[in-house]
C-alpha positions in Angstrom: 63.1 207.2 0.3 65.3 209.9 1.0 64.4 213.6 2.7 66.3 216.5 4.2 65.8 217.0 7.9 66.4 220.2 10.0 68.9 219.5 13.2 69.8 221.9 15.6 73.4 220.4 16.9 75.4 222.5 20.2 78.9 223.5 18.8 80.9 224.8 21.3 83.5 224.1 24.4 84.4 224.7 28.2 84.1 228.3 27.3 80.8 228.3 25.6 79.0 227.6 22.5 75.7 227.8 20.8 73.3 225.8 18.7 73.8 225.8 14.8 71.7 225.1 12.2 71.7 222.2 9.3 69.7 220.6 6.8 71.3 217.2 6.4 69.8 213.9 4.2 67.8 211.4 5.4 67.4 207.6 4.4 65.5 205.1 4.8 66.3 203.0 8.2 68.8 205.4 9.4 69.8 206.5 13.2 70.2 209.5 14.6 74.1 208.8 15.0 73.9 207.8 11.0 73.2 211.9 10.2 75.9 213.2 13.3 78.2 211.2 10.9 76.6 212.5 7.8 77.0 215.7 9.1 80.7 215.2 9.8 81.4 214.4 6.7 79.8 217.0 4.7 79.1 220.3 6.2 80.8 220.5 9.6 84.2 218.5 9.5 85.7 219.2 13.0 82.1 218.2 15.3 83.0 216.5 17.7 81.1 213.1 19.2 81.7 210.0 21.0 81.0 206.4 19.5 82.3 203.4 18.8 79.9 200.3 18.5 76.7 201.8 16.8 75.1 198.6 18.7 74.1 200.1 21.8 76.4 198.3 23.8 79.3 200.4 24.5 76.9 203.7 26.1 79.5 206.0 24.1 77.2 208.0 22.2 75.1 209.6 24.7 73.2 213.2 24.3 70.2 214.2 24.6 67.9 214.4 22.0 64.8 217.2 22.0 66.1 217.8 25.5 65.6 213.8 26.7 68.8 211.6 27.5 69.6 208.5 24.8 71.9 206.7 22.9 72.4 208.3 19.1 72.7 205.4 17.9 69.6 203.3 19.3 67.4 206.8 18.6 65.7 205.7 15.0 65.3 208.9 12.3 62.0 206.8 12.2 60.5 208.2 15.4 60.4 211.9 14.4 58.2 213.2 11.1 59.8 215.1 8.2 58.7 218.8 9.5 60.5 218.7 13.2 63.3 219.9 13.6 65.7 217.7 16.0 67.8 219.6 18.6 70.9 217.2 19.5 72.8 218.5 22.6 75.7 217.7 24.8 74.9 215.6 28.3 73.9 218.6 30.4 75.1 217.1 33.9 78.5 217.3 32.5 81.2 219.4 31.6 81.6 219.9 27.9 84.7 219.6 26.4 83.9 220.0 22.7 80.6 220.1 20.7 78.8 216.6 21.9 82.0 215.1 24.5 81.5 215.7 28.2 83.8 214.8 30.8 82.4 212.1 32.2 85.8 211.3 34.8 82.9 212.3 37.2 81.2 208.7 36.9 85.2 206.9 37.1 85.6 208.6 40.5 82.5 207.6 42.2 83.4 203.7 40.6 86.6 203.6 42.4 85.4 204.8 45.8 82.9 201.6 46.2 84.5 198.8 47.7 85.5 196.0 45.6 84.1 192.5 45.6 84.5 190.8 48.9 84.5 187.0 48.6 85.2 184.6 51.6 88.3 184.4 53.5 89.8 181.3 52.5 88.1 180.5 49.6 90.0 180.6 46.0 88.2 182.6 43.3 88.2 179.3 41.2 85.9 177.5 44.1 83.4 180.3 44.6 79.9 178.6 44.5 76.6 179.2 44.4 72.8 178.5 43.0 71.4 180.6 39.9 68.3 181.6 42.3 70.9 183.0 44.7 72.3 185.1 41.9 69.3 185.9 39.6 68.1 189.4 41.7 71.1 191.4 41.3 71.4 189.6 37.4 70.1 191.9 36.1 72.3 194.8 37.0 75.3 193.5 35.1 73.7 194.5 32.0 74.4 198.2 32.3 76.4 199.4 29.5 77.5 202.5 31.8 76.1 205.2 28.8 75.9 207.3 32.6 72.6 208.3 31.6 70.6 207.8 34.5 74.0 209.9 36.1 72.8 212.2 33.6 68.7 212.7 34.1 69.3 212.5 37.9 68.2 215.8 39.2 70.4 214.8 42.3 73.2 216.2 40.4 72.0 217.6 37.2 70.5 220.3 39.5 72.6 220.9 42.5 76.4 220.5 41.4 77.8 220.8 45.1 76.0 217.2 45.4 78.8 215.4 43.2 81.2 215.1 46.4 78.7 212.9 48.4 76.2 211.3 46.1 77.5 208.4 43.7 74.2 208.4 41.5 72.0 206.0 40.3 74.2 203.9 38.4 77.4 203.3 41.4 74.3 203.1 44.3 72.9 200.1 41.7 76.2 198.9 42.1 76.2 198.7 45.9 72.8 196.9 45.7 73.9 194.5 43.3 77.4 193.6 45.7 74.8 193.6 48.8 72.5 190.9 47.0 75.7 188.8 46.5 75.5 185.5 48.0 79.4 185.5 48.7 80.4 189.2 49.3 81.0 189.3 53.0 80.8 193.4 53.3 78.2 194.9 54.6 77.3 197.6 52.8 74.6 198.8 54.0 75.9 202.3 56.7 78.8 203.1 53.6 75.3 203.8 51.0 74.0 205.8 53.6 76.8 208.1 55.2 79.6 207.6 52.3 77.6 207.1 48.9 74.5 209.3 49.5 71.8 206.9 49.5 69.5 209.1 51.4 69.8 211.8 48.8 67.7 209.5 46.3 63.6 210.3 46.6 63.0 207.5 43.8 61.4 209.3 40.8 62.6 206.7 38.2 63.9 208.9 35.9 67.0 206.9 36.1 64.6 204.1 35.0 63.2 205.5 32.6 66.0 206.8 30.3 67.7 203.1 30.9 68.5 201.8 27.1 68.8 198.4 29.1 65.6 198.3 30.4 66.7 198.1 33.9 64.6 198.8 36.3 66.9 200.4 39.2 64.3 202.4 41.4 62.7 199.4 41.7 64.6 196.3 42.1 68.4 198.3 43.1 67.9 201.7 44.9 64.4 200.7 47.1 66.1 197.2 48.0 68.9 199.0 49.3 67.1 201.8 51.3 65.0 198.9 52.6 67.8 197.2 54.1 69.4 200.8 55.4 66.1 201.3 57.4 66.2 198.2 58.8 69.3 198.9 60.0 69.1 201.9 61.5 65.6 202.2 63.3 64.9 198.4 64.1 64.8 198.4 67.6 66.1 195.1 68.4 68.9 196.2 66.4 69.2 199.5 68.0 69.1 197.7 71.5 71.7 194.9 70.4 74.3 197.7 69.5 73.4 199.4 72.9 74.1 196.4 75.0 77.8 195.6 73.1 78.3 199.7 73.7 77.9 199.5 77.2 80.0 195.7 77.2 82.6 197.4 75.8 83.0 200.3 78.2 
């Protein structure tokens, strides 16, 4: 059973824009990204949006939705009744560059300041080895399908845009955590999420966690982890007095 639904979609660009109105069908089964396309193809030709899979797996097609962060294409025309009106909007932490695109270059900045993968000397990348149990905490970290919107929800950036040059966000912090918990990278990475990545800036609200389409929980088993390990560095005193006994060897 078909029906028409009321949207409210942001047209606009770098210069500004405003919400429009639109009364587009509705089937049966249908996602949100199902009616951008509709839309598209009948009454507004040149919107502009970002997809490809429609699987939730390539994290193209965020925006928000009624103001909260998700994928358009794993957002089901299901979960709203026939009388609301749904308000689809550009990723507010990011610079728009047409209608429902942001410039996300942002997120591929803070990804090549973090360290690569540091493995062994001496060992070959063909004999790296280790147990699943060694491997199974930071597991679940590789699922992220970088949609940036726990980048996006964090009010670390969302709401102070002079934060961008020293925090890394949610989703690049996880990343540290999950090279940390690695049984065979030989970095410590512990002082570089402090002073370089902005570690400290995080006050763990989950909202990171709780827009994640993948379920992952990254307050809880990434960014805490981590701070854990950064206190324990920092203030344990028989660390504190082993690094002032080599100070004063070295002098």
């Amino acid at each position: 059973m078909s029906y028409d639904a009321q949207f409210r979609v942001w047209r606009g660009d770098a210069d500004g824009g405003e919400l429009q109105d639109f009364s587009v069908e509705v089937n049966e089964g249908e996602v949100v990204l199902d009616i951008i396309h509709r839309l598209q193809a009948t009454q507004a030709g040149d919107l502009a949006v970002r997809w490809n899979c429609k699987a939730g797996k390539c994290g193209s097609c965020s925006a928000e939705i009624n103001g909260r962060p998700r994928l358009l294409c794993m957002t089901r025309m299901s979960t709203f009744t026939e009388a609301d009106t749904i308000t689809v909007t550009p990723l507010r932490t990011f610079p728009v560059i047409r209608d429902l695109v942001t410039d996300v270059s942002f997120n591929y900045v803070k990804a090549r300041e973090i360290p690569a993968f540091a493995p062994p000397k001496g060992v070959a990348a063909g004999d790296y080895r280790m147990e699943q149990i060694d491997v199974e905490r930071s597991q679940e970290f590789r699922k992220c399908i970088e949609c940036f919107l726990c980048q996006n929800v964090c009010h670390v950036v969302r709401d102070h845009e002079d934060n961008k040059d020293s925090f890394a966000g949610p989703r690049y912090l996880m990343r540290i955590a999950e090279l940390d918990m690695h049984p065979l990278d030989e970095m410590d990475r512990r002082k570089q999420a402090q002073d370089e990545h902005g570690l400290g800036y995080c006050n763990i609200t989950k909202c990171c966690t709780e827009v994640c389409p993948e379920h992952i929980k990254i307050t809880d088993n990434a960014l805490i982890p981590m701070k854990e390990r950064v206190v324990d560095r920092k203030f344990d005193p028989l660390v504190w007095l082993g690094a002032k006994i080599r100070r004063r060897e070295d002098a």
